[in-house]
N, C-alpha and C positions, 0 to 999 in steps of 0.2 A: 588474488590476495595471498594463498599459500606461499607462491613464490618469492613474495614480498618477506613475508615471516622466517623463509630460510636463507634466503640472501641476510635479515639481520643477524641471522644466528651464528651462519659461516663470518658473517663480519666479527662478533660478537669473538666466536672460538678463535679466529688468527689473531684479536689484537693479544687477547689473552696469552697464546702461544708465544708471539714476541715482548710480552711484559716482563719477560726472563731477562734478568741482566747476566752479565759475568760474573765470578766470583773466585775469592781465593780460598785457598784450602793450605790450614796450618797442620803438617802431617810430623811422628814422630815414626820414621820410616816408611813404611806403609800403613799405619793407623791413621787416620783422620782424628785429631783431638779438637779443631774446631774450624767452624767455616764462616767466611765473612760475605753478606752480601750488602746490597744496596742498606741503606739505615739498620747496619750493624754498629755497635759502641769496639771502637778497636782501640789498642791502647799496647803503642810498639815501641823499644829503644831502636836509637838509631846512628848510624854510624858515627855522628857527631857527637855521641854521646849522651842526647838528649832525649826525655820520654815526651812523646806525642800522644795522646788523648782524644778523644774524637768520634763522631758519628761518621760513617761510611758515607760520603754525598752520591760515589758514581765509583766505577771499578774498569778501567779503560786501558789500554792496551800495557798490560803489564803496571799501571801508574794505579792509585788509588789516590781518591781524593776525600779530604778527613775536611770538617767541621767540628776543631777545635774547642772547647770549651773550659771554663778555669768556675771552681768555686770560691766564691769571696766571701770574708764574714763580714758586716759591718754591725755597728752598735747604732740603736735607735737612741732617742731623746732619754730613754729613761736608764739607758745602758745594758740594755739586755740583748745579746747578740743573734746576728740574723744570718742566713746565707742569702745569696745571690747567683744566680747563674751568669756567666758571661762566656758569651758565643765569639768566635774570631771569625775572620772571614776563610774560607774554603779554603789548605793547602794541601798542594799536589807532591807526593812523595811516591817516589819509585820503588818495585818490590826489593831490586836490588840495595836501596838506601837502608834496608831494613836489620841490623844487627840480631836482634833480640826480642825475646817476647816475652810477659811477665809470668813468671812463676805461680802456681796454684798456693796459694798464700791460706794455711788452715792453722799450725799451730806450731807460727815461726819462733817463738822462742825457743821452744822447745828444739828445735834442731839449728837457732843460727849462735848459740851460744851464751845465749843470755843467761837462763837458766841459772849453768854453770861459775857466771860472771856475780847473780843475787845471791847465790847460796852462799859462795867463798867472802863475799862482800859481808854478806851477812854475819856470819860465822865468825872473821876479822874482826866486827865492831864487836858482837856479843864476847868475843872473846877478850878485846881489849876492857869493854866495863867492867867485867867480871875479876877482872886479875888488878883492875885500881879499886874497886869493890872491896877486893881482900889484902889490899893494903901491901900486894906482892909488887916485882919489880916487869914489868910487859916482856924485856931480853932477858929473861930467866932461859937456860939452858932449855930445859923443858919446855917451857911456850914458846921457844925463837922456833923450835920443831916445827909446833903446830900452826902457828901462822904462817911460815915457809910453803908448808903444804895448801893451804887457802890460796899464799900466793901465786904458786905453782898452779892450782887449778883455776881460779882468775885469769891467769896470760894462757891457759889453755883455750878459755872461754871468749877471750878476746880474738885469739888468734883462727876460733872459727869462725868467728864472726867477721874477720876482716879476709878470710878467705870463700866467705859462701857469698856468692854473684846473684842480684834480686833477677834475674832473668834465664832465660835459657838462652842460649847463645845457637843463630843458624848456623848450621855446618852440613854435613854428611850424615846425621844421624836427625834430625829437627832441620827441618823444610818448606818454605812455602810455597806452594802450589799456583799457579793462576791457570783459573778454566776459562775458555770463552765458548762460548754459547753462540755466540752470531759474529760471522765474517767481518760485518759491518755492526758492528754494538754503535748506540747513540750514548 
């Protein structure tokens, strides 16, 4: 009966052993910033341009395969709005297919321009009411100045925003990795 008990246990520790899938590793150099394994949420641009979203199904030879997913809102009978999850069926993308990966998104205004874009905006209209307010003329020498400058720092504000990229871009510096674990991965 011992016997019996450690024959399941050796069964028991190899299956476990090979319950290891493969996995990729998104590196910025030699730093690991994060790793994807089987039912990981991955969410990649891609060379076509397009963002892919998704659970990890399987991670095979160099290919990853995503379980796509989209949030829908719909409105019920009384109009009050709902989400929905909707699943696609399993697509297979290559690590090579892979451009980009999404930016750590904490307090993008603040650095894609926007900021810069509310405040001059701001500052434009309060400034406009205030000078029909006092009954003065908007292109007074003196205020064509100061709106100049709003508009100045508005197209500054624009201009960072249409040059900051929602992704980081692979290359030589941002990597991704694939490890395999088994010769023969199922």
């Amino acid at each position: 009966m011992p016997k019996l008990y450690l024959l399941v246990i050796i069964c028991i520790c190899y299956h476990t052993l090979y319950a290891q899938t493969d996995f990729i590793v998104f590196k910025k150099k030699q730093t690991t910033l994060q790793t994807f394994f089987k039912g990981s949420y991955l969410s990649c641009y891609l060379i076509n341009d397009e963002w892919l979203n998704g659970y990890v199904r399987k991670i095979q030879n160099d290919s990853i395969y995503l379980k796509p997913f989209y949030l829908q809102v719909f409105y019920d009978p009384w109009g009050l709005p709902h989400t929905d999850t909707i699943f696609m069926g399993a697509t297979r993308i290559g690590i090579n297919q892979i451009k980009g990966m999404p930016k750590k998104q904490s307090v993008v205004f603040v650095r894609d321009g926007s900021i810069l874009q509310i405040g001059a905006g701001a500052y434009m209209l309060l400034n406009i009411i205030n000078t029909l307010g006092n009954n003065e003329h908007i292109f007074e020498s003196r205020n064509i100045k100061n709106l100049g400058i709003a508009a100045g720092v508005f197209t500054i504000g624009t201009v960072i925003k249409l040059l900051r990229s929602p992704f980081i871009k692979l290359g030589k510096k941002y990597h991704l990795d694939y490890i395999q674990l088994h010769p023969t991965s199922h």
